[in-house]
C-alpha positions as CSV (number, residue, x, y, z in Angstrom):
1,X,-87.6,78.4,-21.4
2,X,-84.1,78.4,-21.7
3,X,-82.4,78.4,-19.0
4,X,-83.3,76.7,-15.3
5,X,-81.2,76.8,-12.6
6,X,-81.5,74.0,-9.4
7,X,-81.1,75.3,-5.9
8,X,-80.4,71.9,-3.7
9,X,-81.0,70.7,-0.1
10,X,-77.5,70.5,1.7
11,X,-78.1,67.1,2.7
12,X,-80.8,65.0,1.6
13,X,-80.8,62.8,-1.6
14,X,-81.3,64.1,-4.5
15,X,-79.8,62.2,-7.7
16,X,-83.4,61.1,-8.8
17,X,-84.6,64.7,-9.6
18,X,-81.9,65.6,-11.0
19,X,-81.5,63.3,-13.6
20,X,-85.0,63.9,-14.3
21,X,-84.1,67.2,-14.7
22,X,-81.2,67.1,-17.0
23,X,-83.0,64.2,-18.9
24,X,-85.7,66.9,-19.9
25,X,-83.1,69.7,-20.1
26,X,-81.0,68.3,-23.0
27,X,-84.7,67.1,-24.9
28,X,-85.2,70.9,-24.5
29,X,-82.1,72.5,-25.2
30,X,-82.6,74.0,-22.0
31,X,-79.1,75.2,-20.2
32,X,-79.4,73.9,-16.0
33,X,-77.5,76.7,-14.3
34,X,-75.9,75.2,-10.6
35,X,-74.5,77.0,-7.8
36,X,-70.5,76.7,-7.7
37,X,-70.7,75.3,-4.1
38,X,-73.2,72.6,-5.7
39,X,-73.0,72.3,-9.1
40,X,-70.3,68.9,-8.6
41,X,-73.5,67.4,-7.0
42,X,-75.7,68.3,-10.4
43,X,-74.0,67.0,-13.9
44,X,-71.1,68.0,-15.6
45,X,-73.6,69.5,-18.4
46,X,-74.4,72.1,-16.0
47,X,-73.0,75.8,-16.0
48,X,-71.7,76.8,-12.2
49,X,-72.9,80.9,-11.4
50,X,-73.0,82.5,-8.4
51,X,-75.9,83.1,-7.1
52,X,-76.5,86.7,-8.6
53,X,-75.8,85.2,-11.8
54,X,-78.0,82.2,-11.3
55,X,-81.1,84.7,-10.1
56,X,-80.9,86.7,-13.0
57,X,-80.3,84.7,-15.8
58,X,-82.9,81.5,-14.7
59,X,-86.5,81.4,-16.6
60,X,-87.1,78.9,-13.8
61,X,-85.8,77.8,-10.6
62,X,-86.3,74.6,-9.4
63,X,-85.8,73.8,-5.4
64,X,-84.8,70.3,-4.1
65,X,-85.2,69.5,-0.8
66,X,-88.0,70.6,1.6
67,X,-89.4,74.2,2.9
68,X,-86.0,75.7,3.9
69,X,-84.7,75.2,0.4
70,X,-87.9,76.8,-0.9
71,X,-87.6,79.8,0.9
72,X,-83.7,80.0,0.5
73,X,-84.9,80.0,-3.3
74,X,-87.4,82.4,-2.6
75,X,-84.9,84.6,-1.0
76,X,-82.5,84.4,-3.8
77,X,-85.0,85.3,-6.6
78,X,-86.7,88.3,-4.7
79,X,-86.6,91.1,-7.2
80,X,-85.7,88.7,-10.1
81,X,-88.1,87.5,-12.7
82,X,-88.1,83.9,-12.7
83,X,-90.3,81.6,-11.3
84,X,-90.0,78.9,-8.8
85,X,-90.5,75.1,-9.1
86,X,-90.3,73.7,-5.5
87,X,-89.7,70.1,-5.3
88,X,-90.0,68.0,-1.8
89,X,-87.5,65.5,-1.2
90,X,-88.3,63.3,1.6
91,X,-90.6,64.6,4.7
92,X,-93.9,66.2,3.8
93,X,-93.3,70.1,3.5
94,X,-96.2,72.7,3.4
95,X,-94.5,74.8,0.4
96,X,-93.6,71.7,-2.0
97,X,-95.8,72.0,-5.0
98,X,-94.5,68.3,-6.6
99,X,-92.9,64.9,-5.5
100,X,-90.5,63.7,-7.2
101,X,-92.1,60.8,-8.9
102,X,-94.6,63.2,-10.5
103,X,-91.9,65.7,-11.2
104,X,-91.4,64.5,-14.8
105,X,-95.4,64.8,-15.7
106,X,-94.7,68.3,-14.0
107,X,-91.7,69.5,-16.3
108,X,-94.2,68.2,-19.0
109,X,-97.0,70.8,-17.7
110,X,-95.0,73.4,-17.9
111,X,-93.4,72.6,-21.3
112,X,-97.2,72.9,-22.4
113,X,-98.2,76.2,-20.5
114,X,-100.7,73.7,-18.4
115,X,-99.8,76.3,-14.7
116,X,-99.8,79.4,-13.5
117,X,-97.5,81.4,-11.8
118,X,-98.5,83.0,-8.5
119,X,-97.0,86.0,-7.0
120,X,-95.4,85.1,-3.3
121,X,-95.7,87.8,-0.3
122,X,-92.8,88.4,2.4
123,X,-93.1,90.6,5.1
124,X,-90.0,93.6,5.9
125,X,-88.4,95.3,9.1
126,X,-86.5,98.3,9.4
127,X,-85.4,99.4,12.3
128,X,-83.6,102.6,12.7
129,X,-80.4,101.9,14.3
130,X,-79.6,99.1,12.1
131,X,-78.4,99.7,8.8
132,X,-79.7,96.6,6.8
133,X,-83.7,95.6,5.8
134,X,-84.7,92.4,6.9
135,X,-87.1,90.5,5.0
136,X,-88.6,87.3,5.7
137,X,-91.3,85.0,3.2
138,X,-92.3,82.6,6.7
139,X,-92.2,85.2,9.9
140,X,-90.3,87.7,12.1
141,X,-90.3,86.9,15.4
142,X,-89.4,88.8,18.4
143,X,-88.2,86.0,21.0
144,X,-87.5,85.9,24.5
145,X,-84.0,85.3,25.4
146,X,-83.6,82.3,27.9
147,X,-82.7,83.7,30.9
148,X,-84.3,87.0,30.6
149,X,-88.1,88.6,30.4
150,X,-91.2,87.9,28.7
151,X,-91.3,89.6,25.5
152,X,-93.2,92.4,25.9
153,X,-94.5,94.1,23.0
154,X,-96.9,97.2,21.4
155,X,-98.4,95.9,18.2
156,X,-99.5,99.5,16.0
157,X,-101.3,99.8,12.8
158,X,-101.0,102.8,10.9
159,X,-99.2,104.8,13.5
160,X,-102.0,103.9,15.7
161,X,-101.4,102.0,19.3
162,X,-103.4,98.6,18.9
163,X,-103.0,96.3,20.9
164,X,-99.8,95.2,23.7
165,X,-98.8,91.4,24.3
166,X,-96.7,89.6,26.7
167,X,-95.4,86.0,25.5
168,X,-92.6,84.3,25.2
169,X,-92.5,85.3,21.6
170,X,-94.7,87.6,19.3
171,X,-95.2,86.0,15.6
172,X,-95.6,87.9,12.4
173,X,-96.2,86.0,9.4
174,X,-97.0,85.7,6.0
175,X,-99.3,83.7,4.3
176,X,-96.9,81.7,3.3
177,X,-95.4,81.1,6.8
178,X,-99.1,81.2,8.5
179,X,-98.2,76.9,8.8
180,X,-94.9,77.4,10.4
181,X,-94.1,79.2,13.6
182,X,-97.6,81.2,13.6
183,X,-99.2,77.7,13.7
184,X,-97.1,76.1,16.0
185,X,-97.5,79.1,18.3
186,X,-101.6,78.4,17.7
187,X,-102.2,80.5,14.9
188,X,-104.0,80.1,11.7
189,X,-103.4,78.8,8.4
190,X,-104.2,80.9,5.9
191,X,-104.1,80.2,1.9
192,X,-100.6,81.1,0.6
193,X,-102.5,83.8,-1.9
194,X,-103.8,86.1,0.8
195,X,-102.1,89.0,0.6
196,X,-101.8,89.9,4.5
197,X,-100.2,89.6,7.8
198,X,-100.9,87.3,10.9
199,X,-99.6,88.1,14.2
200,X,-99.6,85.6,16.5
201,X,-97.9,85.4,20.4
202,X,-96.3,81.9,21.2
203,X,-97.2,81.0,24.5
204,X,-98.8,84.3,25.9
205,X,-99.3,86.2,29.5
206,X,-101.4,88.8,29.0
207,X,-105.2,88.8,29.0
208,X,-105.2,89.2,24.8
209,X,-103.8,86.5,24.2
210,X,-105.6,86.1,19.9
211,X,-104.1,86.1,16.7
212,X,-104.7,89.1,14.6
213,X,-104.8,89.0,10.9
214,X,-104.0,92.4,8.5
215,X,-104.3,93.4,4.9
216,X,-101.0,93.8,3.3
217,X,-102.0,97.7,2.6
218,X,-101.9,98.4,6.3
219,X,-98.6,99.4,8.0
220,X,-97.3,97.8,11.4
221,X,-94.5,98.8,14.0
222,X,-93.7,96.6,17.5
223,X,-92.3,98.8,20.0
224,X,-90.4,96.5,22.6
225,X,-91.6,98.0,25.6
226,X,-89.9,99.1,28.8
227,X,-89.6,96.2,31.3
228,X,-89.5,93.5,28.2
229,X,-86.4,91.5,28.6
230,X,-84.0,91.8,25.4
231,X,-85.6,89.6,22.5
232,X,-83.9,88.0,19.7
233,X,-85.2,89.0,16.4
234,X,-85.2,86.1,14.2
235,X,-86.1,86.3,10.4
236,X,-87.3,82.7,8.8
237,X,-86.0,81.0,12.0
238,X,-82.3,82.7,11.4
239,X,-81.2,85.1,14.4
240,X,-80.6,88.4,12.7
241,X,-80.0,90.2,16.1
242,X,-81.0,91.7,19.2
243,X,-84.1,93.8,20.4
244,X,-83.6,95.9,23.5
245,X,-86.5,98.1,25.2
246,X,-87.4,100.7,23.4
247,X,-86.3,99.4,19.7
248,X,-88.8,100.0,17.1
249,X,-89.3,97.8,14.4
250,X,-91.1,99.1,10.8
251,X,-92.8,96.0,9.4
252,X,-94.8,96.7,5.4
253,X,-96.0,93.8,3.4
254,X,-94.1,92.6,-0.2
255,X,-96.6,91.4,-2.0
256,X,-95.1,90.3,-4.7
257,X,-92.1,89.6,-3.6
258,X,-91.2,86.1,-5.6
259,X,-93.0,83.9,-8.0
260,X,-94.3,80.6,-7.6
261,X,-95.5,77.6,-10.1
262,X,-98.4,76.4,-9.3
263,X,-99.9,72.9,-11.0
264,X,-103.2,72.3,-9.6
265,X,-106.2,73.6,-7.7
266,X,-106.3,72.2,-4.4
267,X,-102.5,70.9,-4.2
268,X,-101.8,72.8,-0.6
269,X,-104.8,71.9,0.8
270,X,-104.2,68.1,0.1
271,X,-100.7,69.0,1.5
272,X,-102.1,70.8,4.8
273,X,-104.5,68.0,5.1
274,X,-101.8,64.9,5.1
275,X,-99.4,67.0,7.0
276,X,-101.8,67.4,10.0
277,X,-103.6,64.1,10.0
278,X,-107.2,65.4,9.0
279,X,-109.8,62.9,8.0
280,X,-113.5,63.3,7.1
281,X,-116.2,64.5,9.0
282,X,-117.4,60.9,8.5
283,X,-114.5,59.1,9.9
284,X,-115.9,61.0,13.3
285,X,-117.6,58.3,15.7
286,X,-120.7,59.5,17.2
């Protein structure tokens, strides 16, 4: 390990961690790479990059804040070979794998190889008459427009018509973002390891109205169909444009599209568990 770069939440508090984290830095004679728009927040011991700079040059990345700064982190290392540390700061997140009261017992795992690193998926659009590739580690979304019609959508599978849904939005998700919008929409929460997709309508009007779940090998297209009103596409909650009838969106799985630490067995289904309020069967009257 010798270099780690921090990734911070905008807003929320984070001096604590940090100081943990240069305290164990300078013990190391690890470098801390910061972001130049952050790095005054960090330590004047740390080096400000940009954020190519900080991707490619960090062992490890270590996110403070909540799920958005994970998967802004996740985002910035895709394609690089550094793993990710992601520290919660404040409310309970689903993608947090350490508090920061237990983050200096965590720096010490990983000082003495006790984790693992586990690959990440996201999922990725084309879509002809754009130019760019979207890519999202939670979910693309096609969303109604307020105003304007249901969203009205052909779900295919290997080139294959499968199965059409009207709803005020239709989910696809990863894994990873199978406890976001997916969920909220009804969906269901699949481990963060599965390699697949979950498609999921929020709200829906048509007579199929189930989440579907697909291996990452399989390819997927959604046709906005004629009659749909236009829909907003939005990648990880961000609007990245509009969908009119008739555009076609290419979706494939990346499976291993970042790299997580992981510190213990069971640590996201304690998390899912506290986050939704689930006690034991025996707490059950009757």
């Amino acid at each position: 390990m010798r270099k780690v770069g921090l990734v911070l939440h905008p807003a929320r508090e984070s001096q604590q961690a940090i100081d943990t984290i240069i305290d164990w830095a300078k013990s190391k004679s690890v470098e801390v790479l910061g972001l130049k728009d952050e790095v005054k927040r960090i330590d004047c011991a740390a080096v400000p990059v940009d954020t190519d700079e900080l991707a490619a040059a960090s062992d490890l990345v270590i996110s403070l804040g909540g799920d958005g700064t994970m998967l802004r982190a996740m985002r910035m290392m895709h394609g690089h070979h550094g793993a990710i540390l992601p520290v919660n700061l404040g409310r309970l997140g689903f993608l947090a794998e350490v508090d920061v009261p237990d983050l200096a017992t965590a720096l010490g795992q990983i000082d003495t190889g006790e984790y693992r690193v586990e690959p990440r998926s996201a999922v990725t659009a084309s879509v002809p008459a754009w130019s760019e590739h979207l890519l999202a580690f939670n979910d693309i979304a096609l969303v109604r427009t307020p105003g304007h019609g249901l969203a009205s959508v052909e779900l295919s599978v290997a080139g294959q018509p499968f199965l059409r849904y009207a709803a005020d939005a239709l989910v696809v998700a990863t894994a990873t973002g199978s406890t976001a919008y997916s969920f909220s929409a009804g969906g269901p929460i699949i481990s963060p390891t599965v390699k697949g997709l979950v498609v999921t309508p929020a709200a829906p009007h048509s007579a199929f109205n189930r989440s579907v779940v697909l291996d990452c090998a399989e390819s997927l297209a959604l046709t906005v169909e004629d009659g749909s009103g236009a829909l907003a596409v939005e990648v990880d909650g961000i609007v990245a444009g509009t969908a009119e009838p008739g555009t076609r969106l290419e979706l494939r799985t990346d499976p291993d599209a970042a790299r997580v630490v992981r510190l213990g067995e069971a640590t996201f289904y304690q998390r899912v568990r506290r986050k939704l309020g689930l006690v034991d069967g025996a707490s059950y009257a009757g």
